[in-house]
C-alpha positions in Angstrom: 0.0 0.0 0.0 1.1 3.5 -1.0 2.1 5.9 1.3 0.0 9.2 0.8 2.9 12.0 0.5 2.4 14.8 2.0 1.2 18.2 0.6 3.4 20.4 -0.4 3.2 24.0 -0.3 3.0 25.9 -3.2 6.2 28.1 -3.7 4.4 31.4 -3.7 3.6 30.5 0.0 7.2 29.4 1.1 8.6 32.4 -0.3 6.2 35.3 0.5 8.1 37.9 2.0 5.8 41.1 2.3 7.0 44.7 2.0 6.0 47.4 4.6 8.2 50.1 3.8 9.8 51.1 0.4 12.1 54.1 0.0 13.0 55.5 -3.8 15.9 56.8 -4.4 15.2 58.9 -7.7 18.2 60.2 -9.5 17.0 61.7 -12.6 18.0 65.1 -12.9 14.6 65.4 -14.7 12.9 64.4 -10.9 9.3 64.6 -11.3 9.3 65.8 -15.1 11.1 62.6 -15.8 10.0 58.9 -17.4 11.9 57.4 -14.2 9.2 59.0 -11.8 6.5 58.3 -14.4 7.1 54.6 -14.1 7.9 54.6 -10.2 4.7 56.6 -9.1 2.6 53.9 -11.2 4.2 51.5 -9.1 4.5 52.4 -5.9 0.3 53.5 -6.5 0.1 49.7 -6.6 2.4 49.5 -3.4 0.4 51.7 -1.1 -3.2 49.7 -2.3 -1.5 46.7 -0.9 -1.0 48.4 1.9 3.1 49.6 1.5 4.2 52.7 3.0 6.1 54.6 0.5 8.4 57.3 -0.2 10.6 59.0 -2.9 13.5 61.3 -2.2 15.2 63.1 -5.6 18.8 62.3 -5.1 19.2 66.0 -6.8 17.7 67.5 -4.1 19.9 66.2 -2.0 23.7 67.7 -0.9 25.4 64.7 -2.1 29.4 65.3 -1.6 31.2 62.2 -3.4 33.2 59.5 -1.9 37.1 60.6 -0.8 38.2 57.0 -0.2 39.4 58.7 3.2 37.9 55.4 4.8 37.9 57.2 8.4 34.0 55.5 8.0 35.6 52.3 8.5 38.9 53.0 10.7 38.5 56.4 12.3 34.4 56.8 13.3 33.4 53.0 12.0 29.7 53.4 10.2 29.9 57.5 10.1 31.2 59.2 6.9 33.4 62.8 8.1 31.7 64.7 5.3 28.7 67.4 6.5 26.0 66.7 4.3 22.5 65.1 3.5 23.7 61.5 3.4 23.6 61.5 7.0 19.9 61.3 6.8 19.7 59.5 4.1 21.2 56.4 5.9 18.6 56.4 8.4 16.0 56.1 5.6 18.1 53.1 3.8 18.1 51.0 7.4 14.4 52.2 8.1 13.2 50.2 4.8 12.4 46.7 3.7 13.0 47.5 -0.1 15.0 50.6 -1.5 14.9 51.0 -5.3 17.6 52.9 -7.2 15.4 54.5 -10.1 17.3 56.0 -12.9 17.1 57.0 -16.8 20.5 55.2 -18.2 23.2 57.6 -19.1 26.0 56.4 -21.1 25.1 52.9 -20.4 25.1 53.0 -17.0 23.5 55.3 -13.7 23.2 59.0 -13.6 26.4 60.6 -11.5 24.4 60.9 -8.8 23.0 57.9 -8.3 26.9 56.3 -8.7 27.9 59.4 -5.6 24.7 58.0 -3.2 25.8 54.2 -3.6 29.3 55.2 -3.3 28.4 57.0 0.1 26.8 53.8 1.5 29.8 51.8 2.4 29.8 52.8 6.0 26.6 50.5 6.2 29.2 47.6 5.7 32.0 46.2 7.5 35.7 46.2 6.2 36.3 42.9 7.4 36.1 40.1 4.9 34.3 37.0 5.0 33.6 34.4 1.8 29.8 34.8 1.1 27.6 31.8 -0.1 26.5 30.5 3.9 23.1 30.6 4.8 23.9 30.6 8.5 26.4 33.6 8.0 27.0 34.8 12.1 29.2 38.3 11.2 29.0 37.8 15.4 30.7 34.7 14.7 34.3 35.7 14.8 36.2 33.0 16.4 34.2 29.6 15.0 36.2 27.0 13.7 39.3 27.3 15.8 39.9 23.6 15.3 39.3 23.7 11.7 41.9 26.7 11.0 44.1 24.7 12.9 44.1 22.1 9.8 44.3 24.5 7.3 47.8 26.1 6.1 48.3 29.8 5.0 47.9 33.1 7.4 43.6 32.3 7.5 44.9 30.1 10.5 45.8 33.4 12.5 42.5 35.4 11.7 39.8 35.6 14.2 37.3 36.5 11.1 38.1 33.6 9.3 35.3 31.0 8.5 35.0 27.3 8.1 33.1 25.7 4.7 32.4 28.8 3.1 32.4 29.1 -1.0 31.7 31.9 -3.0 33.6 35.2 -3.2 34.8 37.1 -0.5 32.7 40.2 0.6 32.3 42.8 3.3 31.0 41.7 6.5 27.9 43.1 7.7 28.1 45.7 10.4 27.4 45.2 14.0 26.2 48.7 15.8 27.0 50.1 19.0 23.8 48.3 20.7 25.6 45.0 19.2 22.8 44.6 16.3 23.5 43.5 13.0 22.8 46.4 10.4 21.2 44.5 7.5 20.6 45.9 4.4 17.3 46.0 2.8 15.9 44.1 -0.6 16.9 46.4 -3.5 14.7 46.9 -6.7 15.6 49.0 -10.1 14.1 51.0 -11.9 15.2 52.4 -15.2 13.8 53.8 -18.7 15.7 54.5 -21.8 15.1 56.1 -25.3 16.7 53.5 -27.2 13.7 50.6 -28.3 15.7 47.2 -26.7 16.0 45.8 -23.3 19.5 44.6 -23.9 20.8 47.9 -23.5 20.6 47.5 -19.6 22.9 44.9 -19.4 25.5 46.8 -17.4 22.7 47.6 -15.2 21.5 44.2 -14.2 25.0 42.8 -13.8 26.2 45.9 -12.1 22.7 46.0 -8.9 23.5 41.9 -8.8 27.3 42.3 -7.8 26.5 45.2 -5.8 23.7 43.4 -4.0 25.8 40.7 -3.4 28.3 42.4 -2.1 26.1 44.5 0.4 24.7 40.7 1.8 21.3 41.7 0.3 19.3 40.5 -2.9 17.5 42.6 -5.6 14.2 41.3 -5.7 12.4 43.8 -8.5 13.8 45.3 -11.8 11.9 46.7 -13.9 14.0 48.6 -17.4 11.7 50.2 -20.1 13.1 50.5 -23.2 11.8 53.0 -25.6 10.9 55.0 -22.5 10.2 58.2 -24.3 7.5 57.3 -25.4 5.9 58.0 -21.6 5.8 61.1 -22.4 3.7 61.4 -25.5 1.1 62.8 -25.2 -1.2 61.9 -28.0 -4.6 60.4 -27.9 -3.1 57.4 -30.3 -0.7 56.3 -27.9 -2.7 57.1 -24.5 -4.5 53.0 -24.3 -0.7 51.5 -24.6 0.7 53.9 -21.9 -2.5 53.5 -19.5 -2.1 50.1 -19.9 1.4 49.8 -18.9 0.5 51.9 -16.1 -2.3 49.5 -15.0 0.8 46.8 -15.6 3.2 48.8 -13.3 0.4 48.6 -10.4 -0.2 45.5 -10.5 3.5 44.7 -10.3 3.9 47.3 -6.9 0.6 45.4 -5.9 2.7 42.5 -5.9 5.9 43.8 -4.5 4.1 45.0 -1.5 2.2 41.7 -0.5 4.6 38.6 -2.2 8.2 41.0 -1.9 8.9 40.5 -6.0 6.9 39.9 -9.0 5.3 37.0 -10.3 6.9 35.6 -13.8 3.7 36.9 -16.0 4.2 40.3 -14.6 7.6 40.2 -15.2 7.8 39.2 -18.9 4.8 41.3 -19.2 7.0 44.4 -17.8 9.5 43.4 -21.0 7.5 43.7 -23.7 8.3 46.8 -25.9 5.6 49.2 -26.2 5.6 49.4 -29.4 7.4 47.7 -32.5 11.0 49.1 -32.3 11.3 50.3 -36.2 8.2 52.2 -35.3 9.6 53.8 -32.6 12.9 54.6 -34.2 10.8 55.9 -37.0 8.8 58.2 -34.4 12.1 59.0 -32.5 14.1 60.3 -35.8 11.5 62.2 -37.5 10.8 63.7 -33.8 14.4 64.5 -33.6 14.2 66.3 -37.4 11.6 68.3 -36.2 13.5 69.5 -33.3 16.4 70.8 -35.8 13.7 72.1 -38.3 13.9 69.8 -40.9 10.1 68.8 -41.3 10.3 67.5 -44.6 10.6 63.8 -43.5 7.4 61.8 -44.5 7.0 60.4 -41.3 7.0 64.3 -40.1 4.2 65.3 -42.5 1.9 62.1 -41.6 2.7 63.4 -37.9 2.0 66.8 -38.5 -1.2 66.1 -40.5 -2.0 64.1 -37.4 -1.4 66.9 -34.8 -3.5 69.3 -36.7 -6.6 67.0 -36.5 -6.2 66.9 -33.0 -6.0 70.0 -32.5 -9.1 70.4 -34.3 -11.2 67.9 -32.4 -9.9 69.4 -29.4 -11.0 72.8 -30.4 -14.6 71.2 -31.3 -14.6 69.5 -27.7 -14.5 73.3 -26.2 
């Protein structure tokens, strides 16, 4: 007779991790005029229905001094930068949240300068002290474990108290203990990004760059979400308005599920990638828009456009 094996769970319901509070880190210079803010308000709307408290601070707001690789946040004052400006506070907000999300338009393949300067600044949140990463159990408290094993083992690692047994990976920063002898643990970390070429593949750099950083900073990024084509957020025209409303709808239902599971579900995250529309199209749109700019209107796509505006314009008129 068979043994009847026991249910298992689903793996939505072993891995539900629910966000309470999410902090954006905006650095588009463009702030709330930007693509970047158009596609993180959408989503954190969806957030705060599921019951997320949320907020967005414009890195260019911010007095944001960068990094002079003094390291007096390590040696001299451990976990305290010496420079006087807003980072300070900003800290408290990174520690204060269950998910942080770098949003930012890609600039020369990469993050804005001010986004690089913040991330730079947050290496007091860290420990200098190395340890290889790849442990579940990680214990940074844990600094004398495995006397006996060190013992075996050749090489100076016998002769440092931080050293730890069975460990594979890469060695990282350990995580920092504060004065009240609690672990400073980073939070989840989410992207955001837009650009005004059409393909995804143009944030490569990006997604490489969050995962190392992530790993190194003993965290995980749980959410990314890169638009290609992302000028096309701001257009304005009736045609175009039922393809961006429906992305926003999209980017709510995906905060809606960042807030209550802590990522997305696959759907929503193949749905996030699919262009908005076909990429010659948008090229097409994006070069005769670009003509018109410099004053040559003589581009076909330019008169079709402009024939276009005009009836708008006219049915708007009517509408009044």
């Amino acid at each position: 007779m068979k043994q009847k094996q026991p249910k298992q769970e689903s793996t939505l319901e072993t891995t539900i991790k629910k966000i309470e509070k999410i902090v954006v880190f905006n650095g588009s210079p463009r702030k709330a005029r930007g693509n970047t803010h158009f596609i993180t308000q959408a989503l954190l709307e969806g957030a705060v229905d599921a019951g997320a408290t949320t907020e967005t601070v414009f890195l260019y707001d911010q007095e944001i001094k960068p990094c002079y690789g003094e390291f007096h946040c390590w040696l001299k004052h451990p976990g305290r930068c010496f420079q006087k400006d807003d980072v300070a506070e900003l800290y408290e907000k990174v520690k204060a949240a269950d998910l942080i999300i770098f949003a930012t338009p890609l600039y020369a393949d990469n993050i804005t300068a001010v986004t690089k300067a913040f991330i730079d600044r947050v290496i007091p949140l860290v420990d200098p002290h190395m340890d290889k990463d790849g442990n579940p159990h990680y214990d940074p408290k844990d600094k004398i474990g495995g006397i006996t094993q060190r013992a075996l083992n050749c090489g100076l690692s016998i002769f440092d108290p931080h050293f730890q047994k069975g460990k594979p990976g890469e060695y990282r920063h350990r995580k920092r203990i504060d004065a009240n002898g609690k672990i400073i643990k980073f939070p989840k970390i989410g992207v955001i990004s837009n650009c005004g070429l059409p393909e995804q593949s143009h944030f490569e750099v990006l997604k490489l760059y969050f995962r190392r950083l992530a790993r190194n900073l003993s965290t995980e990024v749980v959410a990314e979400i890169y638009r290609g084509g992302g000028e096309l957020l701001a257009d304005k025209s009736s045609a175009l308005q039922p393809t961006i409303q429906k992305y926003q709808d999209l980017l709510r239902t995906a905060g809606k599920e960042l807030a209550i599971r802590g990522d997305f579900s696959i759907e929503t995250q193949e749905q996030l990638e699919v262009p908005l529309v076909p990429h010659d199209l948008y090229a097409a749109l994006a070069n005769a828009s670009f003509d018109r700019a410099l004053g040559q209107n003589d581009h076909l796509v330019n008169k079709i456009l402009g024939a276009y505006e005009q009836r708008e314009k006219r049915n708007l008129k009517n509408k009044k």
